[in-house]
KEZASE-474542 format. One record per residue: residue in one letter; x, y, z of N, C-alpha, C in turn. Coordinates in steps of 0.1 Angstrom, whole numbers, plus 5000, padded with zeros to 4 digits. Layout:
REM KEZASE-474542
NODE / res / nxx / nyy / nzz / caxx / cayy / cazz / cxx / cyy / czz
NODE / A / X / Y / Z / X / Y / Z / X / Y / Z .
...
This chain:
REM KEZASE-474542
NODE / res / nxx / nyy / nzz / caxx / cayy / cazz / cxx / cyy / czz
NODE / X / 8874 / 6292 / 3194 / 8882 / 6304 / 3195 / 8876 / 6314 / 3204 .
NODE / X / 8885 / 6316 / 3210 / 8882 / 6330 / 3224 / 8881 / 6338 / 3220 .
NODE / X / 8867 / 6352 / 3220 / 8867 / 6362 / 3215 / 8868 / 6370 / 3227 .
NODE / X / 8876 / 6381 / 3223 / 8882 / 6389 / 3235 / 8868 / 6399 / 3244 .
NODE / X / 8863 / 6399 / 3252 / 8855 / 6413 / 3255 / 8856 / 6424 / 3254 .
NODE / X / 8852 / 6436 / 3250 / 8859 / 6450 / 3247 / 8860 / 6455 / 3257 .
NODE / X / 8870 / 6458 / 3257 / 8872 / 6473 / 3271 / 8862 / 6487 / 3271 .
NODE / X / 8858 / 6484 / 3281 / 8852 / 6499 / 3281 / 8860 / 6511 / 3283 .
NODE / X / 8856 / 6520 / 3271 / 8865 / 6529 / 3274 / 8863 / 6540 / 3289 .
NODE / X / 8872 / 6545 / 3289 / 8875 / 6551 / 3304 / 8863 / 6565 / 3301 .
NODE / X / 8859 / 6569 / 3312 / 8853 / 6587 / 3313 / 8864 / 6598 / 3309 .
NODE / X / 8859 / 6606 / 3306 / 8865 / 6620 / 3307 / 8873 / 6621 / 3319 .
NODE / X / 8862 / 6621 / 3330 / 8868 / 6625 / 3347 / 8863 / 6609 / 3360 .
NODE / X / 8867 / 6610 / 3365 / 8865 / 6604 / 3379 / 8859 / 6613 / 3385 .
NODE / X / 8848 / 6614 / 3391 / 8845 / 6620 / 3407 / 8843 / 6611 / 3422 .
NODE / X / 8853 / 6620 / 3430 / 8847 / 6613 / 3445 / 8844 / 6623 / 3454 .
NODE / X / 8838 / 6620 / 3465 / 8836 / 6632 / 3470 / 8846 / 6628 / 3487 .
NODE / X / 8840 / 6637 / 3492 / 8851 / 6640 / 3504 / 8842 / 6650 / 3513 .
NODE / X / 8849 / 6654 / 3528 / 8846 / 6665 / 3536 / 8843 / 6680 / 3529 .
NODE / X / 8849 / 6676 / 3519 / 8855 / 6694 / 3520 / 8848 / 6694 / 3504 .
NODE / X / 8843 / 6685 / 3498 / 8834 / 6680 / 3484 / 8837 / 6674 / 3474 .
NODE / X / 8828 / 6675 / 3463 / 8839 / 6665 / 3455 / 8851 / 6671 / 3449 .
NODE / X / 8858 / 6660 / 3448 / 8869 / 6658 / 3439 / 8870 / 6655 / 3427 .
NODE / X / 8870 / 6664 / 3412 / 8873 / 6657 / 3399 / 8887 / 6656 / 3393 .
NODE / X / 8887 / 6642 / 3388 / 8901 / 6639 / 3384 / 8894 / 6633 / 3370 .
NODE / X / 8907 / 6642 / 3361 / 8906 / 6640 / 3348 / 8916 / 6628 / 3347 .
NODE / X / 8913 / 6617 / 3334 / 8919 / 6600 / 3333 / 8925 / 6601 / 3320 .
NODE / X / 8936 / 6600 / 3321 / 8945 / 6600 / 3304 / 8951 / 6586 / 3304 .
NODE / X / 8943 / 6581 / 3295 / 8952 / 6560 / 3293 / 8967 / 6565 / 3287 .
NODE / X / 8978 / 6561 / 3288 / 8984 / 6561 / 3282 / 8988 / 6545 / 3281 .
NODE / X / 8995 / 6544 / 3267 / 8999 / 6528 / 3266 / 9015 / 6528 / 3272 .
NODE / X / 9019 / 6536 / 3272 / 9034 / 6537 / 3272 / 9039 / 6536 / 3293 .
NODE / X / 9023 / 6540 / 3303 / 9021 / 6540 / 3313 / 9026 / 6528 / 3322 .
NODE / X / 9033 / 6523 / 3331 / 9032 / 6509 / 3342 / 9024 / 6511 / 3350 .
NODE / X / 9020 / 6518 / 3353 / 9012 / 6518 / 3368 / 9003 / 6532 / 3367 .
NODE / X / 8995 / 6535 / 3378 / 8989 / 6542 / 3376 / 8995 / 6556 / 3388 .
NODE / X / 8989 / 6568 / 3380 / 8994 / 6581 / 3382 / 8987 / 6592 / 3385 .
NODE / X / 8987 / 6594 / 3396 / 8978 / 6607 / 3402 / 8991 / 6620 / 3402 .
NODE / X / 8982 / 6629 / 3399 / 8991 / 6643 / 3398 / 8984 / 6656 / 3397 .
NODE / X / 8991 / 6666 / 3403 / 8982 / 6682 / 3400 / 8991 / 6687 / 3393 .
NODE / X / 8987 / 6692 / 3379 / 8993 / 6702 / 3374 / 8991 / 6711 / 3379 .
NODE / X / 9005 / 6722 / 3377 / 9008 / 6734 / 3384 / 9000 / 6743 / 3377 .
NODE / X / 8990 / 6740 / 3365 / 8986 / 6752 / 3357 / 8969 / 6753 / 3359 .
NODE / X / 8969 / 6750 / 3374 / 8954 / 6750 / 3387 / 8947 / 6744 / 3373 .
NODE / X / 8948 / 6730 / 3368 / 8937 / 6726 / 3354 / 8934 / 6714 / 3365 .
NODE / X / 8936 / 6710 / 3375 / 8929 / 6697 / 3383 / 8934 / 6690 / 3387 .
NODE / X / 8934 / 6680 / 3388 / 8939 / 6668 / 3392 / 8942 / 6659 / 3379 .
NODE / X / 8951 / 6651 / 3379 / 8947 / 6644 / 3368 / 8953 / 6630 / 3367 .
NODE / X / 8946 / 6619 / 3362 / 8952 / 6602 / 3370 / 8957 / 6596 / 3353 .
NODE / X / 8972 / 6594 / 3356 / 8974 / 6585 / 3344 / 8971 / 6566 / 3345 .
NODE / X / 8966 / 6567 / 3333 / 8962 / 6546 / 3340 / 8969 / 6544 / 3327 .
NODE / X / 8974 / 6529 / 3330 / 8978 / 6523 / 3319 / 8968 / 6516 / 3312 .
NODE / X / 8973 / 6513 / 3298 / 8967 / 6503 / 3290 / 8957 / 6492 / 3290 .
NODE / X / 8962 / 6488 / 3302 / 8955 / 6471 / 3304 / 8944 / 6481 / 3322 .
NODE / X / 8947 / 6492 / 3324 / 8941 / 6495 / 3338 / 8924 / 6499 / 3328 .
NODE / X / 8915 / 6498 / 3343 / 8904 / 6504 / 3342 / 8895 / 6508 / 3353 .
NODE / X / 8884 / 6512 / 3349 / 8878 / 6524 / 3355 / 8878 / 6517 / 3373 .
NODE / X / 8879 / 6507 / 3376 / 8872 / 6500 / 3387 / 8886 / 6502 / 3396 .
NODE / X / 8897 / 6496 / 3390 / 8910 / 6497 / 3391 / 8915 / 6517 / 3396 .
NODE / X / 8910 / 6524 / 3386 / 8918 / 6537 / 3387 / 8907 / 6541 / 3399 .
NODE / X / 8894 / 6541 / 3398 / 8886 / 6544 / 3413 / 8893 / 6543 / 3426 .
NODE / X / 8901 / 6527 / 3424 / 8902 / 6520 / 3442 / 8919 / 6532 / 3442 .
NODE / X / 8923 / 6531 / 3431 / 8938 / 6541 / 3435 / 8937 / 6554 / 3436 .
NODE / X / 8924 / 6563 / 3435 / 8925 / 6572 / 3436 / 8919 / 6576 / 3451 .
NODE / X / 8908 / 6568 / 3453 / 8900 / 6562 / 3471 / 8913 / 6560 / 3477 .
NODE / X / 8923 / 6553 / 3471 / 8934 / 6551 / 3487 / 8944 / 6565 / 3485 .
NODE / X / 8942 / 6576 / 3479 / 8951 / 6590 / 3477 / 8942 / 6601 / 3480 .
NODE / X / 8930 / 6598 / 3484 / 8920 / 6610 / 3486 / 8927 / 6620 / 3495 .
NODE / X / 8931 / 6614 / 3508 / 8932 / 6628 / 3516 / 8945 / 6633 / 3510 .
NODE / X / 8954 / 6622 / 3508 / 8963 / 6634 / 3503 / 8964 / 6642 / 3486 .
NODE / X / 8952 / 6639 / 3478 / 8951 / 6645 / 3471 / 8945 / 6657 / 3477 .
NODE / X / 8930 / 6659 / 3487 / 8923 / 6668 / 3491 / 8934 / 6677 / 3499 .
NODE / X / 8944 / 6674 / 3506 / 8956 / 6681 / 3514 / 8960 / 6688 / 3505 .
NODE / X / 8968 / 6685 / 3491 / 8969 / 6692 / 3481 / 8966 / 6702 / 3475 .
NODE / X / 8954 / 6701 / 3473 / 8944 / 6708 / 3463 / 8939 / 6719 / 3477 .
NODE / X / 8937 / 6718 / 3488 / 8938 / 6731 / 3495 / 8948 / 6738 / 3498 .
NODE / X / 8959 / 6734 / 3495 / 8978 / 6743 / 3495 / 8978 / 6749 / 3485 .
NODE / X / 8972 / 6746 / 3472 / 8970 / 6755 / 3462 / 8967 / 6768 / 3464 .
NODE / X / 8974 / 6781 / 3458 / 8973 / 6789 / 3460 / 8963 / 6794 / 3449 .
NODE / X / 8948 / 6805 / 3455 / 8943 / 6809 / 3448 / 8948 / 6823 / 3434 .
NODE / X / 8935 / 6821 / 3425 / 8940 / 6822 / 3412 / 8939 / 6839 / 3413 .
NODE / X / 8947 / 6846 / 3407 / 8947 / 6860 / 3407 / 8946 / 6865 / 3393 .
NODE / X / 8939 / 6873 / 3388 / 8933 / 6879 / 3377 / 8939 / 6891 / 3372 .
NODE / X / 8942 / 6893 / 3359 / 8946 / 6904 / 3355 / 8941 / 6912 / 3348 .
NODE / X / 8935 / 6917 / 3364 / 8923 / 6932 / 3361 / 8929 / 6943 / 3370 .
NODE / X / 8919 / 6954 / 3370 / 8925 / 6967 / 3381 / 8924 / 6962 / 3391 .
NODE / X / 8937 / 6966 / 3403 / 8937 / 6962 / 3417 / 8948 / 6947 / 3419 .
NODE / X / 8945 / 6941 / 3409 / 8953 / 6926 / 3415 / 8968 / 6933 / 3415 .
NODE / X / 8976 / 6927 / 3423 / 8991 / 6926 / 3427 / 8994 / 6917 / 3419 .
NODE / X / 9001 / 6921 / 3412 / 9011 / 6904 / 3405 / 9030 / 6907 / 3407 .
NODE / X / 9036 / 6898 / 3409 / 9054 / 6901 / 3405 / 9058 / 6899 / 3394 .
NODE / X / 9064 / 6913 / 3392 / 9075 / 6911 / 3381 / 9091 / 6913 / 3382 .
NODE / X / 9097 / 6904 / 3379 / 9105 / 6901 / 3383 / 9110 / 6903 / 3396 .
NODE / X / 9105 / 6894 / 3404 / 9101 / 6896 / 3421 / 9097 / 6904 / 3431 .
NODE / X / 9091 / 6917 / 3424 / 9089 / 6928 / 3435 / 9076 / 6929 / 3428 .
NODE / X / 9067 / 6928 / 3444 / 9051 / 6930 / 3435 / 9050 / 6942 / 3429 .
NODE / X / 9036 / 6945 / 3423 / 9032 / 6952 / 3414 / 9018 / 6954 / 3413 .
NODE / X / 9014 / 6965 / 3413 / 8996 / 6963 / 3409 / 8994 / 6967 / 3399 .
NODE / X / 8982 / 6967 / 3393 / 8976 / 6967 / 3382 / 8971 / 6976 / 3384 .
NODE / X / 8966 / 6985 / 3373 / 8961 / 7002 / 3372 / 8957 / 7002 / 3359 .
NODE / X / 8944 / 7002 / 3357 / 8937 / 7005 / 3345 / 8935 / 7020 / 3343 .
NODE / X / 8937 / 7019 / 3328 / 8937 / 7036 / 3326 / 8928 / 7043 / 3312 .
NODE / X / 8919 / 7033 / 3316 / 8906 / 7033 / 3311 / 8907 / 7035 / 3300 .
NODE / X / 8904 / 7047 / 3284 / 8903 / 7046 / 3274 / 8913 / 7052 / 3267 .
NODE / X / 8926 / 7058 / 3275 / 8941 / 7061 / 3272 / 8939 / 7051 / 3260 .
NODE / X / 8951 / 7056 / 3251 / 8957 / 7046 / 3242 / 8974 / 7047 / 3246 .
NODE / X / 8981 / 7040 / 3243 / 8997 / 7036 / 3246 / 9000 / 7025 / 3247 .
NODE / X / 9012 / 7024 / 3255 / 9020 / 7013 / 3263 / 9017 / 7009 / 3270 .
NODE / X / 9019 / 6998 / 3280 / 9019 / 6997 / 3295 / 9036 / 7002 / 3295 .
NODE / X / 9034 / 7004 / 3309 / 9043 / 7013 / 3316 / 9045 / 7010 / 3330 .
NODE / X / 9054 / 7011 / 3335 / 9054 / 7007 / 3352 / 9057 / 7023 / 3353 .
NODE / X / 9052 / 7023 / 3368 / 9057 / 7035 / 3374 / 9059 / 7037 / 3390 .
NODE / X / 9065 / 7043 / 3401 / 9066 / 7041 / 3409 / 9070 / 7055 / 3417 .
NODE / X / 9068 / 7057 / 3428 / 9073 / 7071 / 3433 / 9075 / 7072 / 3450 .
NODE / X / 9073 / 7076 / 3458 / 9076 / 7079 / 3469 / 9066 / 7077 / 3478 .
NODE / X / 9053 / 7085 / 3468 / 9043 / 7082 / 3474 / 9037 / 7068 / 3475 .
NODE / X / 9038 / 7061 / 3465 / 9032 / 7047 / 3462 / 9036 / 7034 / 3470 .
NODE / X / 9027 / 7025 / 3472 / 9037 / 7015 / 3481 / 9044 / 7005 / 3473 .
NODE / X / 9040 / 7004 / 3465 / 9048 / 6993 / 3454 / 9041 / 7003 / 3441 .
NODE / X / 9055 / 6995 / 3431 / 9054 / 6999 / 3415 / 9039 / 6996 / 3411 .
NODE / X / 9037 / 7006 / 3399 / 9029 / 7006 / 3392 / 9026 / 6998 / 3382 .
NODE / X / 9015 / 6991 / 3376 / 9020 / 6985 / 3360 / 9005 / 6995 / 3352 .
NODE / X / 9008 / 7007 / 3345 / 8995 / 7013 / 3339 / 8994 / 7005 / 3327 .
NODE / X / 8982 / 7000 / 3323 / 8979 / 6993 / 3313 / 8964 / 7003 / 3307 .
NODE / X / 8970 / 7009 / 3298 / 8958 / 7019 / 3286 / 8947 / 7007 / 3284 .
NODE / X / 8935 / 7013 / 3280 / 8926 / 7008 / 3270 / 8915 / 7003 / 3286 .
NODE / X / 8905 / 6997 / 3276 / 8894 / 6993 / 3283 / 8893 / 6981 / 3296 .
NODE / X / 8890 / 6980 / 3305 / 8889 / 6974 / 3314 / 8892 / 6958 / 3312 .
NODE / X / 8882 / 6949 / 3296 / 8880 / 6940 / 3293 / 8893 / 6933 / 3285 .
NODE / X / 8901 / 6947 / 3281 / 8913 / 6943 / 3275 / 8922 / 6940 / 3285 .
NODE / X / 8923 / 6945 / 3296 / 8939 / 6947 / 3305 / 8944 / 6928 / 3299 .
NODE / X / 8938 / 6923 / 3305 / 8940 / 6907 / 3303 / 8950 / 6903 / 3290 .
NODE / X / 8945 / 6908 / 3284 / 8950 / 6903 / 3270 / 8969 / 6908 / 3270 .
NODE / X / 8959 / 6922 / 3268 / 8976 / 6935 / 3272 / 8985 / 6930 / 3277 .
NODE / X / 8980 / 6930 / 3291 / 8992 / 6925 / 3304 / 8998 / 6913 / 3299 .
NODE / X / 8991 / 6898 / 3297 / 8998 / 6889 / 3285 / 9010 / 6893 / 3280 .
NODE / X / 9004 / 6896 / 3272 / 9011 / 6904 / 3258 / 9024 / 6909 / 3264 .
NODE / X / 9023 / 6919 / 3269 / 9035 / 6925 / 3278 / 9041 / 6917 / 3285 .
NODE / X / 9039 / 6910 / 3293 / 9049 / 6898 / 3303 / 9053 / 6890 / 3295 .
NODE / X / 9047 / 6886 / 3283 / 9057 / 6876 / 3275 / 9069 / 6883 / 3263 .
NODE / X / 9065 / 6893 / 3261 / 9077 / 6899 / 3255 / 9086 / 6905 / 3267 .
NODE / X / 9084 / 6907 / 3276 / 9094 / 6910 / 3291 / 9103 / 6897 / 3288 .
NODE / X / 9098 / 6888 / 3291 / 9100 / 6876 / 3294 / 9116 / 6872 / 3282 .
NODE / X / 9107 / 6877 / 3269 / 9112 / 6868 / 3258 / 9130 / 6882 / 3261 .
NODE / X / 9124 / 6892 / 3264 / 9139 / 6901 / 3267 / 9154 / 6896 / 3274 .
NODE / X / 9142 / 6892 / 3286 / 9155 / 6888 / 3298 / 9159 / 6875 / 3292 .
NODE / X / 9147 / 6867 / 3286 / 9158 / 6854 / 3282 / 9163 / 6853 / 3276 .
NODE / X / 9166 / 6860 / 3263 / 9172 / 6860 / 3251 / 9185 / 6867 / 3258 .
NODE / X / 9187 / 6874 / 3265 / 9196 / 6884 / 3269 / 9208 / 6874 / 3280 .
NODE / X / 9200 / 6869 / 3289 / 9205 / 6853 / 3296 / 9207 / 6844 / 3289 .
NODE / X / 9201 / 6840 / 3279 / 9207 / 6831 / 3269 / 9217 / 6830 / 3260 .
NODE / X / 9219 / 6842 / 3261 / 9227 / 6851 / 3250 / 9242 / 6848 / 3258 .
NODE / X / 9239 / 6853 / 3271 / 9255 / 6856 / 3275 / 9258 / 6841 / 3284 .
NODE / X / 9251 / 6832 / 3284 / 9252 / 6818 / 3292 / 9259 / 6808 / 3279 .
NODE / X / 9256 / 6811 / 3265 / 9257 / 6808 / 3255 / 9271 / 6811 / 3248 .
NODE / X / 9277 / 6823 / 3249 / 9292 / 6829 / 3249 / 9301 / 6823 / 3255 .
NODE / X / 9293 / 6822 / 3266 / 9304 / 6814 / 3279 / 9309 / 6803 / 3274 .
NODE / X / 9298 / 6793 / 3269 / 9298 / 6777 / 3267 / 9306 / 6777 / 3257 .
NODE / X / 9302 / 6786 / 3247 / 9306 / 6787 / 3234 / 9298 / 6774 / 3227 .
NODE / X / 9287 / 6776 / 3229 / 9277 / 6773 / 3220 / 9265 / 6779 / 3216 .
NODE / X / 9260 / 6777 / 3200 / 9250 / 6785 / 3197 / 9240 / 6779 / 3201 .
NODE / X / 9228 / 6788 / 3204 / 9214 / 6784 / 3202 / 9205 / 6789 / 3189 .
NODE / X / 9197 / 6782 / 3180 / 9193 / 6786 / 3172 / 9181 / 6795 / 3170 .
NODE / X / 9173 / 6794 / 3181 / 9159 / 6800 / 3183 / 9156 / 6804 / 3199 .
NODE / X / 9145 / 6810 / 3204 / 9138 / 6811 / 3216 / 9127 / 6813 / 3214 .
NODE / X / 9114 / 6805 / 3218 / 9102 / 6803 / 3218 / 9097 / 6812 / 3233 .
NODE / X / 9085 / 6816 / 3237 / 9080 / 6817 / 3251 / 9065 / 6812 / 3249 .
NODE / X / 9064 / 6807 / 3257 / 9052 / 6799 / 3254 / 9046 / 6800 / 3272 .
NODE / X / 9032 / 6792 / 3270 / 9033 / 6789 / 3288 / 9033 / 6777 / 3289 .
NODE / X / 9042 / 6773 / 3290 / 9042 / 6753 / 3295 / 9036 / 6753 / 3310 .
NODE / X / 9030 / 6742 / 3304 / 9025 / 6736 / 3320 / 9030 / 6722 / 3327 .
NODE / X / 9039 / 6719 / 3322 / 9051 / 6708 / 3331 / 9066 / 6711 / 3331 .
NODE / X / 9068 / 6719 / 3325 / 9079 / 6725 / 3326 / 9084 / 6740 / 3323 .
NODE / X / 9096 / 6743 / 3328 / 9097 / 6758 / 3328 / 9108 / 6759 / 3310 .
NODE / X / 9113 / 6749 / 3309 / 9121 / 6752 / 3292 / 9124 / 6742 / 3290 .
NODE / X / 9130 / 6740 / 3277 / 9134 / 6730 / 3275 / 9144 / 6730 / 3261 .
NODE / X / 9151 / 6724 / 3257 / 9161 / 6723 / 3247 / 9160 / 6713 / 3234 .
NODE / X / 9155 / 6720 / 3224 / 9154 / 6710 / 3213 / 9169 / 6703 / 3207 .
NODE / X / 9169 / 6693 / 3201 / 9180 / 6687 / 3195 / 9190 / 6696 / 3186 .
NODE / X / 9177 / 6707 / 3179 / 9181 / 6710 / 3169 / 9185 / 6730 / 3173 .
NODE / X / 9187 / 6730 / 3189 / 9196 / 6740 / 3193 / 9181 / 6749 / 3198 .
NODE / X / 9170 / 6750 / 3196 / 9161 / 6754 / 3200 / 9156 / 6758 / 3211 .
NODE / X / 9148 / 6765 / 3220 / 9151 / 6770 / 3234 / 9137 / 6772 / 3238 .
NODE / X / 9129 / 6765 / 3243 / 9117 / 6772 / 3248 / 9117 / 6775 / 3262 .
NODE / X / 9109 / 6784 / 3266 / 9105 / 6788 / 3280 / 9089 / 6793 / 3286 .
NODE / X / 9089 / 6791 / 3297 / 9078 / 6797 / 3302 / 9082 / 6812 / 3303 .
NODE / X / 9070 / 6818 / 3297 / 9068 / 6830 / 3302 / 9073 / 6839 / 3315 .
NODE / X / 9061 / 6825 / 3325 / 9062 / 6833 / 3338 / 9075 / 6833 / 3345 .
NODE / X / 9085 / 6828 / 3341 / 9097 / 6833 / 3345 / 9100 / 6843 / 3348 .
NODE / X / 9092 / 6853 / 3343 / 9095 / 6870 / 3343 / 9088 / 6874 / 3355 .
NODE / X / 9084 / 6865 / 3361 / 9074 / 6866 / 3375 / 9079 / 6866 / 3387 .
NODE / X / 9093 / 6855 / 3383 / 9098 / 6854 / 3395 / 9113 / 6865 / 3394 .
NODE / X / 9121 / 6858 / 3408 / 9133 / 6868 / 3408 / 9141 / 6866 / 3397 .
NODE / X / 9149 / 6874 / 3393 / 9156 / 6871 / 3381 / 9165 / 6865 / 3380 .
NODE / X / 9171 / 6863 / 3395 / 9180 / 6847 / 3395 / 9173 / 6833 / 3387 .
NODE / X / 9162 / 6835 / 3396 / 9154 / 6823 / 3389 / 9153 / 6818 / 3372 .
NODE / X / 9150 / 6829 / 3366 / 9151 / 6831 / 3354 / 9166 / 6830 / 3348 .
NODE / X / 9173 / 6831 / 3351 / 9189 / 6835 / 3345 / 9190 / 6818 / 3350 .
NODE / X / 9187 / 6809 / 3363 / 9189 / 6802 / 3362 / 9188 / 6786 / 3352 .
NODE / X / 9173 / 6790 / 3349 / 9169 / 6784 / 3341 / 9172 / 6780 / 3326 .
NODE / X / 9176 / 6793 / 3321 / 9187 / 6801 / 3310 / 9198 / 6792 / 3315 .
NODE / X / 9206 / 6791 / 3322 / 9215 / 6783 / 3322 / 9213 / 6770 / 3316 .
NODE / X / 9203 / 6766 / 3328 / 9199 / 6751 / 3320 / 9200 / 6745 / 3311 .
NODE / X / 9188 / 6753 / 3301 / 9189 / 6750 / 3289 / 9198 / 6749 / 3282 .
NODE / X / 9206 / 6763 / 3282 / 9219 / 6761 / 3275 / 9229 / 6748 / 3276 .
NODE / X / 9231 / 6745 / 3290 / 9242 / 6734 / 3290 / 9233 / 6725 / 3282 .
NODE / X / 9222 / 6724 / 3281 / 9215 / 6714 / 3276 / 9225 / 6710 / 3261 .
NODE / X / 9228 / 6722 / 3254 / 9235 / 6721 / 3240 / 9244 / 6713 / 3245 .
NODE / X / 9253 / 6713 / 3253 / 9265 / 6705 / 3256 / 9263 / 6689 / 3261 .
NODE / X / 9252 / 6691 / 3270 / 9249 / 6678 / 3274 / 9232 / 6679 / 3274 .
NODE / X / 9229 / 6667 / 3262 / 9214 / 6662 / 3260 / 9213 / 6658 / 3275 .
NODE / X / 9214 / 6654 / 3286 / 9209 / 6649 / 3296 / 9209 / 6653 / 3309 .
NODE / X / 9209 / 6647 / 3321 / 9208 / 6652 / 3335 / 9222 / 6646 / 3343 .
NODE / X / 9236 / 6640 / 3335 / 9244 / 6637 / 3341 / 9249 / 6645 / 3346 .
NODE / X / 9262 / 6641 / 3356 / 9269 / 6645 / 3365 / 9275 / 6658 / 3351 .
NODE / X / 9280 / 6656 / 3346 / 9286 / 6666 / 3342 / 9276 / 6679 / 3333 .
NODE / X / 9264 / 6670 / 3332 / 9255 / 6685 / 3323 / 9253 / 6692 / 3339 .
NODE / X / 9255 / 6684 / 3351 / 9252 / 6699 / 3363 / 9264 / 6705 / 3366 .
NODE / X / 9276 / 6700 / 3363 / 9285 / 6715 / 3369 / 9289 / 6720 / 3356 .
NODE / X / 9284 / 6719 / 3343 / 9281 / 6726 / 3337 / 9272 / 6738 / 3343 .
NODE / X / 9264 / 6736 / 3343 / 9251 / 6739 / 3347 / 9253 / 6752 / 3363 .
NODE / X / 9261 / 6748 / 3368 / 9263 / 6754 / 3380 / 9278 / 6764 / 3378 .
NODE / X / 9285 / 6760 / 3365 / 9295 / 6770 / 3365 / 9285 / 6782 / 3357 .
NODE / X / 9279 / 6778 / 3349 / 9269 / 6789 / 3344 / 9261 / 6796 / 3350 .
NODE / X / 9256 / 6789 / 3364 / 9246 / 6797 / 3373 / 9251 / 6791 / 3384 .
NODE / X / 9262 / 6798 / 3394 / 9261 / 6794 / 3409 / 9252 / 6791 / 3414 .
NODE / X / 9241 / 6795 / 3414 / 9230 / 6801 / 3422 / 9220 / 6787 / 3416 .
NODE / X / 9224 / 6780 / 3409 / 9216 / 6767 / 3410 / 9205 / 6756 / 3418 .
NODE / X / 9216 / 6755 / 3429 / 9208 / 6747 / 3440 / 9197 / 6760 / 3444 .
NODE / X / 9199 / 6766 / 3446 / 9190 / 6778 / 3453 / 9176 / 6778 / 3449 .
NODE / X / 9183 / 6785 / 3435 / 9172 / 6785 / 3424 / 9158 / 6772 / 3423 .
NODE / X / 9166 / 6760 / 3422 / 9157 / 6744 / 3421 / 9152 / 6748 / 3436 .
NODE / X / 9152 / 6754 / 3444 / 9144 / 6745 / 3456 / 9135 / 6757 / 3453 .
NODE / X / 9139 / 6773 / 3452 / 9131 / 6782 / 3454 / 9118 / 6777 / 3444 .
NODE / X / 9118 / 6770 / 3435 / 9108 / 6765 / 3419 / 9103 / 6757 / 3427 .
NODE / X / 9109 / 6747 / 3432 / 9105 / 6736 / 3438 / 9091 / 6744 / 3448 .
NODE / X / 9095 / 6752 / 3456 / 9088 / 6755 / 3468 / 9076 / 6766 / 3459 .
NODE / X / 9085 / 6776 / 3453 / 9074 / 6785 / 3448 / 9068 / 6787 / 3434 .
NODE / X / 9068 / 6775 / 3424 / 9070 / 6773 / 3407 / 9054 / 6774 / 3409 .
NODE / X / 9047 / 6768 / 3419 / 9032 / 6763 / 3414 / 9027 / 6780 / 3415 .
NODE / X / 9032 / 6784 / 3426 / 9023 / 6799 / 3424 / 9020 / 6805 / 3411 .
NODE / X / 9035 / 6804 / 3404 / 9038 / 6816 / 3394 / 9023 / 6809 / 3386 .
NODE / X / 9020 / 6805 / 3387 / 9008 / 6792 / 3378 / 8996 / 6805 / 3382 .
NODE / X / 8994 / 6806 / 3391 / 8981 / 6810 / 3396 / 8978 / 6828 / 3391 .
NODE / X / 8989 / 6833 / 3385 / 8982 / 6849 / 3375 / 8982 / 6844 / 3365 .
NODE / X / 8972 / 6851 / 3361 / 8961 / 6856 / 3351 / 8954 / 6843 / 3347 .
């Protein structure tokens, strides 16, 4: 009787290096995988290579050696990460904004804006180490406003209910539709223009009518939001940014 050899299990990460240095790619086996899978999440966490079941380390090495440069092309189009401290610019709902610490105030955050200023304000009270948190905190209930408010009236239309809204920060997707009428979203939706947002709000919703991506869950989809095609390419082209605050 043939006893089988054990597989060695995979690393944490792959490194290669390159011109410009190395390269680490995180290796997730999945059994459910055919082939193997290079990809950057939009949520700047790396690179990261799916191998299948029967794949291994020697195997996922030579596929990631023949994607180098255009993984390294990639990963320098990435837009650097921006911080939510005093001074950074961030968008809310598409018109920048700076950040303005207001040191040991207690309150709100607050936008403000005037004549003199060149873009809106966002004043965030409290200590310098907090803004982070704060600002958070604030963009996600922004967030949870406009979409509940977009969901609300995309929902009337259809004449169907949704049972809940989550905001979360997904990092493969911008929302999504549970079986059971449920609605999640990214936050940073409140980042971009509010087409964008209202778009997406659409989405979901037809999602109640149609679990799927057929022909008819999109002109669903596009009687609820003209502005559809627009919306998919503007994500398409500018989704990874919204990744890169805080």
């Amino acid at each position: 009787m043939r006893v089988r050899a054990k597989r060695t299990p995979l690393p944490e990460r792959l490194t290669l290096s390159s011109e410009d240095g190395d390269v680490h790619i995180r290796l997730r086996q999945d059994a459910r995988a055919r082939r193997y899978l290079l990809r950057i999440p939009t949520d700047q966490s790396g690179p990261i290579m799916t191998v299948p079941k029967s794949g291994d380390l020697k195997r996922a090495e030579q596929f990631a050696r023949q994607h180098l440069e255009w993984l390294v092309s990639r990963l320098n189009q990435k837009p650097d990460s921006v911080p939510f401290e005093d001074g950074s610019i961030i968008p809310l709902r598409g018109e920048n904004h700076q950040i303005m610490a207001m040191g040991g105030l207690r309150g709100l955050i607050s936008v403000r804006s005037s004549e003199n200023r060149p873009m809106p304000e966002l004043s965030v009270p409290g200590a310098p180490e907090h803004i982070s948190r704060k600002l958070t905190n604030y963009l996600k209930e922004e967030a949870r406003k406009d979409l509940t408010l977009a969901c609300t009236q995309h929902s009337e239309t259809l004449r169907r209910k949704f049972s809940a809204i989550s905001i979360r920060d997904t990092k493969s997707r911008w929302g999504s539709c549970a079986s059971n009428g449920r609605l999640s979203f990214s936050w940073r939706l409140v980042l971009a223009p509010p087409e964008i947002l209202d778009y997406v709000a659409a989405h979901e919703v037809a999602h109640l009518a149609e679990m799927n991506h057929s022909a008819r869950f999109w002109r669903i989809c596009e009687e609820l939001a003209p502005h559809t095609r627009h919306a998919r390419e503007w994500l398409k082209t500018n989704g990874a940014h919204l990744h890169a605050f805080g």
